[in-house]
Biotite code that builds the C-alpha atoms (Angstrom):
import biotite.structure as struc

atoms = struc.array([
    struc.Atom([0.000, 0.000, 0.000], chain_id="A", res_id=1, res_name="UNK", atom_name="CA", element="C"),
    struc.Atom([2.503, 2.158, 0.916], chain_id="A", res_id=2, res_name="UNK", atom_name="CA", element="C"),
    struc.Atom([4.314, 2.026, -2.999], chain_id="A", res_id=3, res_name="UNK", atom_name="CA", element="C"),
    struc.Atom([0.935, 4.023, -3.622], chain_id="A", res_id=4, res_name="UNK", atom_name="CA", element="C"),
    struc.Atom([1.526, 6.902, -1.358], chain_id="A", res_id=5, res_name="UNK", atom_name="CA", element="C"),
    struc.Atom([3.792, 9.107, -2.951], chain_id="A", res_id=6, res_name="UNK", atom_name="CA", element="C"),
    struc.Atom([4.012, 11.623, 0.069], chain_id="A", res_id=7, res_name="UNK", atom_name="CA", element="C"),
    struc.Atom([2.126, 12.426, 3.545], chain_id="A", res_id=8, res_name="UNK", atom_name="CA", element="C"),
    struc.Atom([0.405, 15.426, 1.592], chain_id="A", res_id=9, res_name="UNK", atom_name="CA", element="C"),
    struc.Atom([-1.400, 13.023, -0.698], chain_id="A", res_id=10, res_name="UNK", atom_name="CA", element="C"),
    struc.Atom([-3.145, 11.503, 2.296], chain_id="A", res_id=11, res_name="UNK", atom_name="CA", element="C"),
    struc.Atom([-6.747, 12.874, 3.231], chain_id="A", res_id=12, res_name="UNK", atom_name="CA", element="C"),
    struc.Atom([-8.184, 12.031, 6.280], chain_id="A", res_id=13, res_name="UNK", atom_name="CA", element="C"),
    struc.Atom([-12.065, 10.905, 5.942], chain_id="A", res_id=14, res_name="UNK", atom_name="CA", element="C"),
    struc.Atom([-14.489, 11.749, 8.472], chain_id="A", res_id=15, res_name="UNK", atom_name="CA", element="C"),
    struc.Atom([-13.511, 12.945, 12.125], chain_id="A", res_id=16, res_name="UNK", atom_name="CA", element="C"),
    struc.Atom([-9.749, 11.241, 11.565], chain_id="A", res_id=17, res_name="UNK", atom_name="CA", element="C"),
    struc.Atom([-6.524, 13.151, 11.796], chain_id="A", res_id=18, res_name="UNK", atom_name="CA", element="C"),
    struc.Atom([-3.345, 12.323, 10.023], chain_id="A", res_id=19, res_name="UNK", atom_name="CA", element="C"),
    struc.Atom([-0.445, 13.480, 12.720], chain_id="A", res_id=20, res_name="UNK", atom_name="CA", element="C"),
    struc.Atom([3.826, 12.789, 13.078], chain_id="A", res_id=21, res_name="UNK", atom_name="CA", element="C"),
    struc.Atom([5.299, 12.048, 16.281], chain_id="A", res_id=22, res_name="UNK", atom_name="CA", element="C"),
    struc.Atom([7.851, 14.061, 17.471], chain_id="A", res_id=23, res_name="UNK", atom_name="CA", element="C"),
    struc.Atom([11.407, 12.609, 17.276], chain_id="A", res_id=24, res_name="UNK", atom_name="CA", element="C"),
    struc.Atom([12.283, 12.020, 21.029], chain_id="A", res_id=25, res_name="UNK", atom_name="CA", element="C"),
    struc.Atom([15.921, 12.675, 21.623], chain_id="A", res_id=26, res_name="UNK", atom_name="CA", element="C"),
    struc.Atom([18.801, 10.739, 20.466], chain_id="A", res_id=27, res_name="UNK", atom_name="CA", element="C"),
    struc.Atom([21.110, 11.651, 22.887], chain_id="A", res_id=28, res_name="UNK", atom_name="CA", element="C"),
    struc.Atom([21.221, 12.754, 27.094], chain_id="A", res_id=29, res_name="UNK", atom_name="CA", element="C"),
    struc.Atom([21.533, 16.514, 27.857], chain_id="A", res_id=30, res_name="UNK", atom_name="CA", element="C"),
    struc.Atom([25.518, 15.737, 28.838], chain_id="A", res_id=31, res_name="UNK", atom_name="CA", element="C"),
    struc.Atom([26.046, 14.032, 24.972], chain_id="A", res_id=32, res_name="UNK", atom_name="CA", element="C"),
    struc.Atom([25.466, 10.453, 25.298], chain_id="A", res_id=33, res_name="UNK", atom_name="CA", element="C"),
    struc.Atom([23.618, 8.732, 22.762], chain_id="A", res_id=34, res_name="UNK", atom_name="CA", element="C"),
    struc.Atom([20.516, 6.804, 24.039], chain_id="A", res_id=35, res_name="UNK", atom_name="CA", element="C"),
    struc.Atom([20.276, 3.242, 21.790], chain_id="A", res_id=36, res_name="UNK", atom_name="CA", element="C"),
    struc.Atom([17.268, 3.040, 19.336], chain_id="A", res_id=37, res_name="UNK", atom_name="CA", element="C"),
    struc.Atom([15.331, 0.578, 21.192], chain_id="A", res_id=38, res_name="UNK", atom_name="CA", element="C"),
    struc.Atom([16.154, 2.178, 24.747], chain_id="A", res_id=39, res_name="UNK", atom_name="CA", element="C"),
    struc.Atom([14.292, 5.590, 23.220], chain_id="A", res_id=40, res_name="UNK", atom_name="CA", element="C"),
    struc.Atom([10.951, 6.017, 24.532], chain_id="A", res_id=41, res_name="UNK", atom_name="CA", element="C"),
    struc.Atom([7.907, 6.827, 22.133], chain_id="A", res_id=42, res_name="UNK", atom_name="CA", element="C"),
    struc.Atom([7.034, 10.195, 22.341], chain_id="A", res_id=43, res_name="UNK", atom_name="CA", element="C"),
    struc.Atom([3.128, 11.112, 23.010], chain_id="A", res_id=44, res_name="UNK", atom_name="CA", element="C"),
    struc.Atom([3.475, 14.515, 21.332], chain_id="A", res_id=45, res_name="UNK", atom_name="CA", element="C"),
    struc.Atom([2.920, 14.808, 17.390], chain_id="A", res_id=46, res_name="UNK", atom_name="CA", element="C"),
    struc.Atom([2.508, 17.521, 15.078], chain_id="A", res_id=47, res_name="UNK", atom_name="CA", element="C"),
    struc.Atom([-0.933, 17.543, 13.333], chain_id="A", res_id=48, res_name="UNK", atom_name="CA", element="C"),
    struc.Atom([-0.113, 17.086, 9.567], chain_id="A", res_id=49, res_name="UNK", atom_name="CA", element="C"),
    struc.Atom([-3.504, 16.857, 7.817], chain_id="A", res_id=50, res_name="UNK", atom_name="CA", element="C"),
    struc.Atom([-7.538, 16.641, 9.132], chain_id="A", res_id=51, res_name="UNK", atom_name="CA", element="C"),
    struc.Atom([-10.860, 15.178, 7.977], chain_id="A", res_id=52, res_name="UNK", atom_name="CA", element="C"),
    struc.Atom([-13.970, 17.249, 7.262], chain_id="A", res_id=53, res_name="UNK", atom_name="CA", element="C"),
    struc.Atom([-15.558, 15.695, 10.227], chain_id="A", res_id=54, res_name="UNK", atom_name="CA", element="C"),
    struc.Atom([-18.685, 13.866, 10.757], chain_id="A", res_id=55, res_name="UNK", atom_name="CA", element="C"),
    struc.Atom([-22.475, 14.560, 11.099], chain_id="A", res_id=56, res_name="UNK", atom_name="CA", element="C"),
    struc.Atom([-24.031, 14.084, 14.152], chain_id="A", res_id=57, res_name="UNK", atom_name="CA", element="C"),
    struc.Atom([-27.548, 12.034, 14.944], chain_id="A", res_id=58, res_name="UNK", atom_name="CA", element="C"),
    struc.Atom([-29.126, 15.635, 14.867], chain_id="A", res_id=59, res_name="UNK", atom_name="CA", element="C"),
    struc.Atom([-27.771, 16.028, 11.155], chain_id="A", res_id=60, res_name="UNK", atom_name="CA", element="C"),
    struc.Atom([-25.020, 19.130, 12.641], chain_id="A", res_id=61, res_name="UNK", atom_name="CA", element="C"),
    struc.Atom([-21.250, 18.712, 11.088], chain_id="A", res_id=62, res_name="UNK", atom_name="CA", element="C"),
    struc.Atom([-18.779, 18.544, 14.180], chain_id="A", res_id=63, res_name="UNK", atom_name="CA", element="C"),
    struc.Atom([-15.619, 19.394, 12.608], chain_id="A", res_id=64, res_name="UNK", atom_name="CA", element="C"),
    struc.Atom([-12.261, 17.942, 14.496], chain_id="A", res_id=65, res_name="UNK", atom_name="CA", element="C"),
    struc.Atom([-11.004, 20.059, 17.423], chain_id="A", res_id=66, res_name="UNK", atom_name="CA", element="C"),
    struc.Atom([-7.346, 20.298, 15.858], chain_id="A", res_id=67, res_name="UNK", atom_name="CA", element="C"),
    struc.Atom([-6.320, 21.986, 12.630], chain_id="A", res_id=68, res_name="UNK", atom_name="CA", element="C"),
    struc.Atom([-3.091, 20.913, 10.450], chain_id="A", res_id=69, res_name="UNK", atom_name="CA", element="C"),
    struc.Atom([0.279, 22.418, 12.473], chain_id="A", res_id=70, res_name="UNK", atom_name="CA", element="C"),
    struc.Atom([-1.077, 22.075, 15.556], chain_id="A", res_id=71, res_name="UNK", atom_name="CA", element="C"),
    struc.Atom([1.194, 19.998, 18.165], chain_id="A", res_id=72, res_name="UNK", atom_name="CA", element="C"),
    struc.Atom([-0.905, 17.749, 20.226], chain_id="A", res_id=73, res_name="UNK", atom_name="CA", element="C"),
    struc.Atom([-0.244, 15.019, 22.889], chain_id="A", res_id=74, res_name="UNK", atom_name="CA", element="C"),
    struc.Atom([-1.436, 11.199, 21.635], chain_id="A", res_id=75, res_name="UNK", atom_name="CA", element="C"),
    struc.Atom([-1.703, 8.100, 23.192], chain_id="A", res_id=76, res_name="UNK", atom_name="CA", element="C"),
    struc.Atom([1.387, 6.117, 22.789], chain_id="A", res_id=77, res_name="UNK", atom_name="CA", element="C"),
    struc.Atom([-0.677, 3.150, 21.665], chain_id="A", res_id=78, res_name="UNK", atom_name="CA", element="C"),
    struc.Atom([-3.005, 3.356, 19.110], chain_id="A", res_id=79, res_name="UNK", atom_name="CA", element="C"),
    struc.Atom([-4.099, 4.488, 15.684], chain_id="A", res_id=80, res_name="UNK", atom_name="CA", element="C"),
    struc.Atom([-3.279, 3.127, 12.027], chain_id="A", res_id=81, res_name="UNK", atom_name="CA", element="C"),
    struc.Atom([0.761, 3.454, 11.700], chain_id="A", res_id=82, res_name="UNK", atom_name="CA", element="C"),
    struc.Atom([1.626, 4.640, 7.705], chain_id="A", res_id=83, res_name="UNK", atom_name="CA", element="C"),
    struc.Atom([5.282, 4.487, 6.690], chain_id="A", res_id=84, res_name="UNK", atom_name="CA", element="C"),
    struc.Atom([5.832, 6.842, 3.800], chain_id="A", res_id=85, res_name="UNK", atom_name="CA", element="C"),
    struc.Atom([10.071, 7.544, 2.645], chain_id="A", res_id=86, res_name="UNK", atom_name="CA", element="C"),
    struc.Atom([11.203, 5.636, 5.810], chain_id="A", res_id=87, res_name="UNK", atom_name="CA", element="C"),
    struc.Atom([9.262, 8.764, 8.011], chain_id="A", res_id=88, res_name="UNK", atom_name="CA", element="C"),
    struc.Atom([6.329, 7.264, 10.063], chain_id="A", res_id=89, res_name="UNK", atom_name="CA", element="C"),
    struc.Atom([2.960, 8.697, 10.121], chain_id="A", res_id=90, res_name="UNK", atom_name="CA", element="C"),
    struc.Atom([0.332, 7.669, 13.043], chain_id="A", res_id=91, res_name="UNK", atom_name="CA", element="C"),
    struc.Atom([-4.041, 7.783, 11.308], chain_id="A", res_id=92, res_name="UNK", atom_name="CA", element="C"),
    struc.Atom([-6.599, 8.563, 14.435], chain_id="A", res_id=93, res_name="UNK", atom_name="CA", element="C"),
    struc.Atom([-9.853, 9.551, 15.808], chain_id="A", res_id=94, res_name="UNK", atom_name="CA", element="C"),
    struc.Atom([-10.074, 13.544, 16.595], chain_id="A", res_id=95, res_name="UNK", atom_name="CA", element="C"),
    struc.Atom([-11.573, 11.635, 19.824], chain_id="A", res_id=96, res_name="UNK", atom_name="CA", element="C"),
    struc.Atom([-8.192, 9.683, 20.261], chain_id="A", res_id=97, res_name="UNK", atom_name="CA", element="C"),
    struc.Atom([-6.212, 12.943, 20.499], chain_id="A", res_id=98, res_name="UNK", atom_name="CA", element="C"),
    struc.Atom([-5.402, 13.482, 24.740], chain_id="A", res_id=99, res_name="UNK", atom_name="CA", element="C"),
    struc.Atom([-4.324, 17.544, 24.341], chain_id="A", res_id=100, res_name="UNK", atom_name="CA", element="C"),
    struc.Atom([-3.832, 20.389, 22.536], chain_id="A", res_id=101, res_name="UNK", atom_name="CA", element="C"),
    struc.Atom([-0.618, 21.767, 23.294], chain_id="A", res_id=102, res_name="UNK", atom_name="CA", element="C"),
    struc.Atom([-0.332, 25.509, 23.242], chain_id="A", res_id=103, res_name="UNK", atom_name="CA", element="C"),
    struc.Atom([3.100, 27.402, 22.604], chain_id="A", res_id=104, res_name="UNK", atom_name="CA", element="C"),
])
């Protein structure tokens, strides 16, 4: 599937779903040493990258997703429909699924 998808842009969420990235964690300590790859934790915050239209409610009203692309929220670190696109990994969930909006 994944041969198909020629870049994260060409991805549209459907519905109330939300296309986000996780945030890198770091690679290495605050005094320089370099953390292995399986020793990283996965980090819970992600920037929003694309957002469905949303979904209509049983009294026929359009509730649009509370995030909008560029936001940076806080996910659950479990969860969601994993894409990989160019070796960079891209994380497909429920508006409902999102934990926080994180506000700079």
């Amino acid at each position: 599937m994944s041969a198909l998808i020629k870049s994260a842009k060409s991805i549209i969420p459907t519905l109330d779903r939300v296309l986000v990235q996780r945030i890198k964690a770091p690679q290495k300590t605050a005094s320089g040493i370099y953390i292995p790859e399986k020793n990283q934790q996965k980090n819970n915050l992600a920037t929003v990258i694309a957002v469905g239209p949303g979904f209509t409610g049983s009294n026929g009203e359009v509730i649009k997703p509370s995030v909008a692309a560029g936001d940076k929220v806080m996910v659950p670190p479990h969860g969601g429909t994993t894409i990989e696109i160019e070796k960079e990994e891209y994380v497909l969930l429920r508006d409902s699924d999102i934990l926080a909006k994180i506000q700079e």
